[in-house]
Chimera marker file (.cmm) of the C-alpha trace (Angstrom):
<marker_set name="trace">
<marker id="1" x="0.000" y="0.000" z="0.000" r="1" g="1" b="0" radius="0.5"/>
<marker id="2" x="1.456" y="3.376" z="-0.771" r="1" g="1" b="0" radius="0.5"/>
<marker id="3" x="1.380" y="6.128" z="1.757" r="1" g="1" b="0" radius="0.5"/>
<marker id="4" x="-0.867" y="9.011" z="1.011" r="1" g="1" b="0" radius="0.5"/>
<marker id="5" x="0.229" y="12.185" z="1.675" r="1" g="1" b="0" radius="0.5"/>
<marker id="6" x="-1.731" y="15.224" z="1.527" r="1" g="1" b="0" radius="0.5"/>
<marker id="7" x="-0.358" y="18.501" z="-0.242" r="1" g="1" b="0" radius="0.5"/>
<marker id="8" x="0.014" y="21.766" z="1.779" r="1" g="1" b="0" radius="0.5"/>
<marker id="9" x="-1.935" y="23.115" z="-1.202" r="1" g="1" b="0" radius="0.5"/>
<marker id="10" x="-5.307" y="20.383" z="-0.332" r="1" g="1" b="0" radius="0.5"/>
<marker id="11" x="-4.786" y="21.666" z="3.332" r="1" g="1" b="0" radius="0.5"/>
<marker id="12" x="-4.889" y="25.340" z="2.713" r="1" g="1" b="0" radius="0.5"/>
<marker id="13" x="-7.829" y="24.973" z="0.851" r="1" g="1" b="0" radius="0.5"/>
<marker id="14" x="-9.845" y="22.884" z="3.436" r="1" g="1" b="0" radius="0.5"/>
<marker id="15" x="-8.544" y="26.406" z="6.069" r="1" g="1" b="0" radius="0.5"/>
<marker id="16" x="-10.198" y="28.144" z="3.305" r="1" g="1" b="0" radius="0.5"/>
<marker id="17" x="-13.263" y="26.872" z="3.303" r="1" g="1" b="0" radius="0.5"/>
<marker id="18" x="-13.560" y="26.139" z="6.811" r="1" g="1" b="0" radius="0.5"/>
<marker id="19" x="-12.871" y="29.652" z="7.696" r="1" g="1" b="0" radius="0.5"/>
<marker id="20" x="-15.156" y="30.995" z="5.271" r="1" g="1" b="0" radius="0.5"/>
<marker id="21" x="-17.949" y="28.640" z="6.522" r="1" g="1" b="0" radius="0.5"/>
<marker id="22" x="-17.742" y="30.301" z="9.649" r="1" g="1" b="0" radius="0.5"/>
<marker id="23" x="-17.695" y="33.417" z="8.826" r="1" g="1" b="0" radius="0.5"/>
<marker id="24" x="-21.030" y="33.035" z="7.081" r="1" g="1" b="0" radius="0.5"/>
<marker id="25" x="-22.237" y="31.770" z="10.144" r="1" g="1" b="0" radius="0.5"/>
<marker id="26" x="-21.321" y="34.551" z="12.123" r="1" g="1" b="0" radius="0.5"/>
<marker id="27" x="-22.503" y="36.916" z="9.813" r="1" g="1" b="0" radius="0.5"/>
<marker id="28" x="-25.899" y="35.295" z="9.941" r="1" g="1" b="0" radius="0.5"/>
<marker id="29" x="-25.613" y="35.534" z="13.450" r="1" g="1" b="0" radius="0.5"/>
<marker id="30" x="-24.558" y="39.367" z="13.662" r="1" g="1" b="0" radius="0.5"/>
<marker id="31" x="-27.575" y="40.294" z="11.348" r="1" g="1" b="0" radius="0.5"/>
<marker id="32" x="-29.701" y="38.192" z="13.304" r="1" g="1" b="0" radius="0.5"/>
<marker id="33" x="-29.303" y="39.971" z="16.709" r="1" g="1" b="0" radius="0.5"/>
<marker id="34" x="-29.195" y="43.237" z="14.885" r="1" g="1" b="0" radius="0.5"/>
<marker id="35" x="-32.831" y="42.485" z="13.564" r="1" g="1" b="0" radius="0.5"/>
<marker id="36" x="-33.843" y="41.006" z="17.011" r="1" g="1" b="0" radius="0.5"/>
<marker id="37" x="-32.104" y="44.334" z="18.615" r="1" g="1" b="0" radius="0.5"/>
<marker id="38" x="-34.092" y="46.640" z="15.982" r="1" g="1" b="0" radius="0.5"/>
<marker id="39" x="-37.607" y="44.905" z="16.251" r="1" g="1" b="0" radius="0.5"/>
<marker id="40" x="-37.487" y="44.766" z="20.262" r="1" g="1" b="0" radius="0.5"/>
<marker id="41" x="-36.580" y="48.475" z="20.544" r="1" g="1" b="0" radius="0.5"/>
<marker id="42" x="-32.689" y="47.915" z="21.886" r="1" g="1" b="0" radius="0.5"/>
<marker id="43" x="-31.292" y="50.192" z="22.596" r="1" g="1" b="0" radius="0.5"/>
<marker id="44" x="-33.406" y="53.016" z="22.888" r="1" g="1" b="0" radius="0.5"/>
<marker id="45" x="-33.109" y="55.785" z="20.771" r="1" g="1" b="0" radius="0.5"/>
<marker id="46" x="-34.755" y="58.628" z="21.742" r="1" g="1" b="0" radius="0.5"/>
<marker id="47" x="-34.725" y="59.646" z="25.523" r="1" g="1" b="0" radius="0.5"/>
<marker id="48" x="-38.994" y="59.574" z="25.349" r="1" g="1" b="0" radius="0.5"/>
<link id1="1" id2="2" r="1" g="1" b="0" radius="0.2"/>
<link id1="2" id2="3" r="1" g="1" b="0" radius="0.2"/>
<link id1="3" id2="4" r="1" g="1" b="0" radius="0.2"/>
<link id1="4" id2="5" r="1" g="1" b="0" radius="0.2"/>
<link id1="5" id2="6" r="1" g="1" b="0" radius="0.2"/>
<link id1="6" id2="7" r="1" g="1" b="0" radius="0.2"/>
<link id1="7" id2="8" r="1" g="1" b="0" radius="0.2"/>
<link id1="8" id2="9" r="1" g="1" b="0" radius="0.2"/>
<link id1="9" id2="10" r="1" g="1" b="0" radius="0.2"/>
<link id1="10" id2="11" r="1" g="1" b="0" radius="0.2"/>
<link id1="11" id2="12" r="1" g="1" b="0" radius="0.2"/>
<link id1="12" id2="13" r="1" g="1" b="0" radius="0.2"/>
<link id1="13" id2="14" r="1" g="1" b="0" radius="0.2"/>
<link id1="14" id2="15" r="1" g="1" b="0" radius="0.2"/>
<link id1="15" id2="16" r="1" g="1" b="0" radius="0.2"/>
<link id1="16" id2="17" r="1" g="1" b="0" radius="0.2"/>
<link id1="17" id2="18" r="1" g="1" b="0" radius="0.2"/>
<link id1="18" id2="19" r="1" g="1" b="0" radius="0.2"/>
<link id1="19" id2="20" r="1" g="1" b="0" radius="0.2"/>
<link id1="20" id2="21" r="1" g="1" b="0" radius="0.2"/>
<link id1="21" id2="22" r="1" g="1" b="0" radius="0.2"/>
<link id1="22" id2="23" r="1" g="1" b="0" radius="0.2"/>
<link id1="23" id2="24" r="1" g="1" b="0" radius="0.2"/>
<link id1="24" id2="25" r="1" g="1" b="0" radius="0.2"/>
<link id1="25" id2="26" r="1" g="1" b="0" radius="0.2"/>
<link id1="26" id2="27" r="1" g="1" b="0" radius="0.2"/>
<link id1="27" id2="28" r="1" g="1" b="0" radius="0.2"/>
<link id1="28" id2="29" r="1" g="1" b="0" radius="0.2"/>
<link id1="29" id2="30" r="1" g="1" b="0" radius="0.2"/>
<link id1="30" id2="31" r="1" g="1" b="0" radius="0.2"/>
<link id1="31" id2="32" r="1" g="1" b="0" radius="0.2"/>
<link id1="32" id2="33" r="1" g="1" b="0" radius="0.2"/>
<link id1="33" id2="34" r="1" g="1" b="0" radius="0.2"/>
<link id1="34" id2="35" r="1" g="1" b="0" radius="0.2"/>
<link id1="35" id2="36" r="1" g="1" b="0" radius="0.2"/>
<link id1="36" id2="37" r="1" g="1" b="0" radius="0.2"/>
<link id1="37" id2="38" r="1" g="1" b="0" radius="0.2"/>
<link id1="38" id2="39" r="1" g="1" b="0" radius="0.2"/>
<link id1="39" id2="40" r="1" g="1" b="0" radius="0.2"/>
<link id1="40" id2="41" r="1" g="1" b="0" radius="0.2"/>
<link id1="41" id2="42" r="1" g="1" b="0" radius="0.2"/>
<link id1="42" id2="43" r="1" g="1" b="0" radius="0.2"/>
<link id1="43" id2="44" r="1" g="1" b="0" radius="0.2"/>
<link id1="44" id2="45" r="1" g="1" b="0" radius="0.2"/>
<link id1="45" id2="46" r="1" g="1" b="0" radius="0.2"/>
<link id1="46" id2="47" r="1" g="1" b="0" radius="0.2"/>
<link id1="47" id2="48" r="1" g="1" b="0" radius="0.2"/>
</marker_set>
């Protein structure tokens, strides 16, 4: 059986897409408690 070895190039790509994964989901996550923050009135802003 011959060894596999995976290229630096294969593994930088799988970072890649990883990382961009999650920062999709954090996104999501960031617009999602803006909207929640906007439709419940937080924070307040006028004084009245």
């Amino acid at each position: 059986m011959a060894a596999q070895f995976h290229s630096p190039l294969r593994s930088i790509g799988i970072e890649n897409i990883r990382f961009a994964f999650r920062s999709i989901l954090v996104q999501r996550l960031r617009s999602f408690l803006t909207l929640l923050g906007i439709v419940s009135g937080w924070p307040p802003s006028s004084p009245w």
